[in-house]
C-alpha positions, 0 to 999 in steps of 0.5 A: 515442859520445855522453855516456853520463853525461848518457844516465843524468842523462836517464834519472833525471830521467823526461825520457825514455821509458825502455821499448825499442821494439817489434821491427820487421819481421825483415830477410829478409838478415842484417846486423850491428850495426857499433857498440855500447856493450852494457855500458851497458844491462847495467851499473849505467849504465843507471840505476835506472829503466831497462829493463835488458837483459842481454847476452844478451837484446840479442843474442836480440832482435836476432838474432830481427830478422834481426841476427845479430852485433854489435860492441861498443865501448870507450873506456876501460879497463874498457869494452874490458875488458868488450867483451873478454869479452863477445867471448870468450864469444859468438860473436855478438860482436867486439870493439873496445878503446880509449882514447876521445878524451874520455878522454885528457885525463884519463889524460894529466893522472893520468899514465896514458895510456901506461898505458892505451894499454899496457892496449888493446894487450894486449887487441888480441892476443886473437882476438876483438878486432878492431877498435881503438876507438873513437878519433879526434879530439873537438873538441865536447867537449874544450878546447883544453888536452885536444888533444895528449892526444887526438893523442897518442892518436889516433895511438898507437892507429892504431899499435895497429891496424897492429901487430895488423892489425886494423881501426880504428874512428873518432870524429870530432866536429867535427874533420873535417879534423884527423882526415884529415889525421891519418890522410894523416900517419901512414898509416891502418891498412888497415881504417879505418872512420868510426863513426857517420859526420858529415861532409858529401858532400865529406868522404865522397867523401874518405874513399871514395877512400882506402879508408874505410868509413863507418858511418851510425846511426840519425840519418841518419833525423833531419831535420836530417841532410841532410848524412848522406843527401848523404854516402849519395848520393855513395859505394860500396855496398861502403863502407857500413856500419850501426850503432846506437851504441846505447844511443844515437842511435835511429832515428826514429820512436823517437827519444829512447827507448834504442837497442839492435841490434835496431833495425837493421832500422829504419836499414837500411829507411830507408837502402834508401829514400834509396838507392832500393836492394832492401832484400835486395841492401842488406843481403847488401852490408852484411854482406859489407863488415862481414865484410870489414874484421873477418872471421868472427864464429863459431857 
């Protein structure tokens, strides 16, 4: 996930076209969305000038495109909270509950953390939970001081996602290693998924051949994401999956404008083309694998 307060500094400033894209061309094969932060465009974080949607409205426009479910994302206690209900009361939702690695420090310095870990664990035994993150290591964004709080951290909620078994999904900026060795140490859950992928080829076939599954977003269609496209190349069909991160990270050629799961069907085209792939066989291919690591998403 990127910063969602700079995402709204942006936004109030004018820097950027605040209007949603144009639908594109429906997939033919549905897909799924891997990773989404809906309850910022449905929120008071979207900004005054905003294009507010509703969550109803990004699930009809993305199931208009062929996107027929979506996995929301948290990372504090009130967005899991929200990524909770939002499960509970659509069908075309699951949910993913967690403390983000940005946020640790500053539940460890309120002495809140096992509080809050304590918070995500009672939300995982819902039924429509089942996933917990996004959670993992940021080195990008946090000081040195903030690390064992995102260790600390990391490493309770893998115990979260073994206890439940559910799947877990990962945020790693700029902590490749650490966070490899991190799941080496303690053991990855069963179902690890690396949202919004970042590493390189090597890193990918590591990944790959622990049982990883990795997730790509609209910025495998940014220039200077070679490396992303590389990690492409090297890996498993069955290891792929597909995300928007929205409403950050939007494809080309809509870059800096919000990203929503209707966009979907713009990531997968481009990763088809990279692949040299039928766009249907991509897409039955992406759906399995997503159901695999959450299984069903319901009516």
């Amino acid at each position: 996930m990127s910063d969602p307060s700079q995402y709204v500094r942006q936004r109030e400033k004018g820097a950027r076209d605040v209007t949603y894209p144009d639908a594109p061309e429906p997939l033919a094969v549905p897909v799924y969305d891997n990773h989404a932060h809906l309850e910022i465009a449905d929120g008071p974080s979207a900004g005054e000038d905003a294009e507010g949607l509703s969550l109803d409205e990004q699930l009809e426009r993305a199931s208009a495109v062929g996107v027929i479910g979506v996995v929301q994302a948290g990372g504090d206690i009130e967005s899991s909270r929200w990524s909770a209900w939002a499960a509970a009361s659509h069908p075309r939702v699951l949910a993913a509950v967690a403390i983000h690695p940005n946020e640790a420090p500053a539940y460890a310095e309120a002495g809140r953390l096992d509080e809050a870990i304590a918070v995500i664990d009672e939300l995982a035994a819902q039924p429509r939970v089942r996933a917990i993150g996004e959670t993992g290591l940021d080195f990008f964004r946090t000081g040195e001081a903030g690390l064992p709080a995102q260790f600390e951290s990391f490493e309770a909620h893998i115990a979260l996602a073994k206890k439940h078994g559910i799947a877990m999904q990962i945020h790693d900026r700029d902590a490749h290693d650490a966070v490899l060795e991190t799941l080496e140490r303690v053991g990855a859950p069963e179902r690890t998924v690396f949202h919004c992928f970042s590493g390189d080829a090597d890193m990918a076939r590591i990944a790959a051949d622990r049982g990883y599954w990795l997730s790509f977003a609209g910025n495998v269609t940014f220039k200077n994401a070679q490396n992303l496209r590389d990690a492409l190349a090297v890996i498993p069909r069955e290891r792929i999956l597909v995300e928007t991160d929205a409403p950050f990270l939007t494809p080309t050629p809509h870059r800096g404008r919000p990203n929503a799961p209707y966009l979907i069907p713009v990531t997968v085209r481009f990763i088809a083309e990279e692949l040299g792939a039928d766009v249907d066989a991509l897409c039955a291919q992406i759906a399995a694998n997503t159901l695999e690591v959450y299984g069903p998403f319901g009516g």
